[in-house]
Steps between C-alpha positions, in 0.01 A plus 500: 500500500243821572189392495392840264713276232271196532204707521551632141622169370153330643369824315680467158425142550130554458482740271713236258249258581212724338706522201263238289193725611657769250405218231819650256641177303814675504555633818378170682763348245790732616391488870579079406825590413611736739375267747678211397807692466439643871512076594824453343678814581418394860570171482825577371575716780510275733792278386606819312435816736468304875814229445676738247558191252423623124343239344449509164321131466178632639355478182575129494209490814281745223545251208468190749160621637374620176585132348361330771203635476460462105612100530218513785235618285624367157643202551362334774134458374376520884108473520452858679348779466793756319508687831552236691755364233651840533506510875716120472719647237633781753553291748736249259673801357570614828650142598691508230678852591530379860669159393725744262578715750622237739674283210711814409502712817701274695841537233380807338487686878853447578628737231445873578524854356509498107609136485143402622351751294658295157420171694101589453555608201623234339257251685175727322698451126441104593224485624341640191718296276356153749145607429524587169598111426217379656241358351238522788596887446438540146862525469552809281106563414414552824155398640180674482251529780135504540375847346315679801318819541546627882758784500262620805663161686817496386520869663373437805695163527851680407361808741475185750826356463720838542331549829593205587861545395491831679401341849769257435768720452310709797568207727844436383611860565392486910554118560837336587551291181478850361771675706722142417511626114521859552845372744548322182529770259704702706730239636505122418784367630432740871080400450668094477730582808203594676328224465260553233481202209547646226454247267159423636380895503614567143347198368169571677470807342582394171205229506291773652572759187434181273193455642336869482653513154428158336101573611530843295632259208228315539248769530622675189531198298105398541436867446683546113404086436833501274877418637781401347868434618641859424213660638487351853861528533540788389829675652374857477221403710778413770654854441185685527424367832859547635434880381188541625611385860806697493305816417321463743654389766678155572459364863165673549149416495353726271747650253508244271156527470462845416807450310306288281205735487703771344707347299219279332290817451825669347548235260181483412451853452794544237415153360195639336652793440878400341572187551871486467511775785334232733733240406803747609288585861674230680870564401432879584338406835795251595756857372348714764374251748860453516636852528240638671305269744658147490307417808170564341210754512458410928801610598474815219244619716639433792853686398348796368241560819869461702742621262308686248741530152777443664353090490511512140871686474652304779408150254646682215834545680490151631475393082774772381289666265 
């Protein structure tokens, strides 16, 4: 990658970082969200974009780390400091993903295509339908966390974690368990015949996504001190990270970042100003995402620096519109 690219990322990067010095409730507040979304979108592409499986169970990971977390700080009584408490209830949320991922990446990763899609699916319906019979889960009430004032931390810690999901997926996209799922999503059976294991790959990058995106659970769910079952695994929130990495570019390091960026400020944008019109951004994106870039906004700009318009006409021909 050119190193002008990392320059303004290391840039951007900062100037994020100075976001609480603004001292706006709301936009520290968005800047939250966007942030966490940036964390998921990411994670996502890198079972979704590097190994080209679509999972739609990532918000299992989501509703696992922000439940972990709650039972953590609710349940367990531990004599700590909140913060501390906090800091112990990431790390058991994250287990939990991991020991998900594992427990359903092994059968789940033999399917491909749309059957693994439906797979995920279905294993995110039951999850939530598990938790929401358990009592150490406040079954349907949910549970309710320790009330906190720090927005200021929350930013900086979600600013913290998407860089670190960044130089993840960095390292994936130049190392050699990298190139193993890229040879994945373009050829299983020829990346298997070549030696790679793909069993092994796939499920590592599963329990990495669950990881990066159980953490944001987590994160989030200390932040709003409220969950309940329908909340943290919620299927739209699945959808909306799928989108944002596929607008911006799946199998790269940075669009689904900016992906997330724009489409969060979109939404937010037409939120406050008609709120039905936000709820319809996503199908409208996924319309013309289709037609008109289905490889996201990275290779957009690429095409049209090569190609010009003829990048956008040659993907309408290739839909038969």
């Amino acid at each position: 990658m050119r190193a002008w690219v990392w320059i303004v990322a290391i840039v951007a990067t900062a100037l994020i970082a100075a976001g609480p010095l603004v001292g706006d409730p709301v936009l520290i507040q968005y800047g939250i969200n966007a942030l966490l979304f940036a964390t998921v979108a990411q994670s996502w592409n890198i079972i979704g974009g590097f190994a080209g499986y679509p999972s739609f169970g990532n918000s299992v990971f989501y509703g696992l780390g922000t439940y972990g977390t709650a039972i953590v700080m609710v349940q367990f009584h531990l004599p700590f400091d909140p913060w501390v408490t906090f800091g112990i209830g990431l790390a058991f949320g994250a287990l939990l993903a991991v020991l998900c991922a594992l427990l359903i990446g092994l059968p789940v990763l033999r399917l491909r295509g749309h059957y693994f899609a439906i797979a995920t699916l279905g294993v995110s319906g039951a999850m939530q339908a598990i938790i929401s019979n358990l009592d150490i889960a406040g079954a349907n009430i949910g549970l309710i966390l320790p009330l906190t004032r720090a927005d200021n931390m929350f930013y900086e810690l979600a600013l913290a974690l998407l860089v670190a999901c960044v130089l993840t997926v960095a390292w994936i996209s130049r190392s050699r368990f990298g190139m193993g799922l890229i040879a994945i999503r373009e050829d299983e059976d020829a990346a298997a015949s070549m030696g790679v294991n793909t069993t092994v790959y796939k499920t590592m990058a599963l329990v990495l996504s669950a990881v990066f995106t159980a953490i944001a659970g987590g994160i989030n769910a200390y932040w709003i001190t409220f969950i309940e079952p329908a909340q943290a695994f919620d299927l739209t929130l699945n959808v909306r990270m799928v989108i944002m990495a596929m607008f911006g570019g799946p199998g790269t390091v940075f669009g689904p970042v900016i992906g997330a960026f724009v489409l969060s400020a979109v939404y937010e944008l037409l939120a406050s100003w008609i709120s039905t019109a936000a709820a319809l951004l996503f199908g409208v994106v996924i319309v013309l995402l289709i037609i008109f870039m289905p490889r996201g906004l990275a290779d957009l700009f690429v095409g049209l620096r090569q190609q010009g318009p003829a990048y956008l006409m040659q993907n309408v021909r290739q839909h038969r519109l």
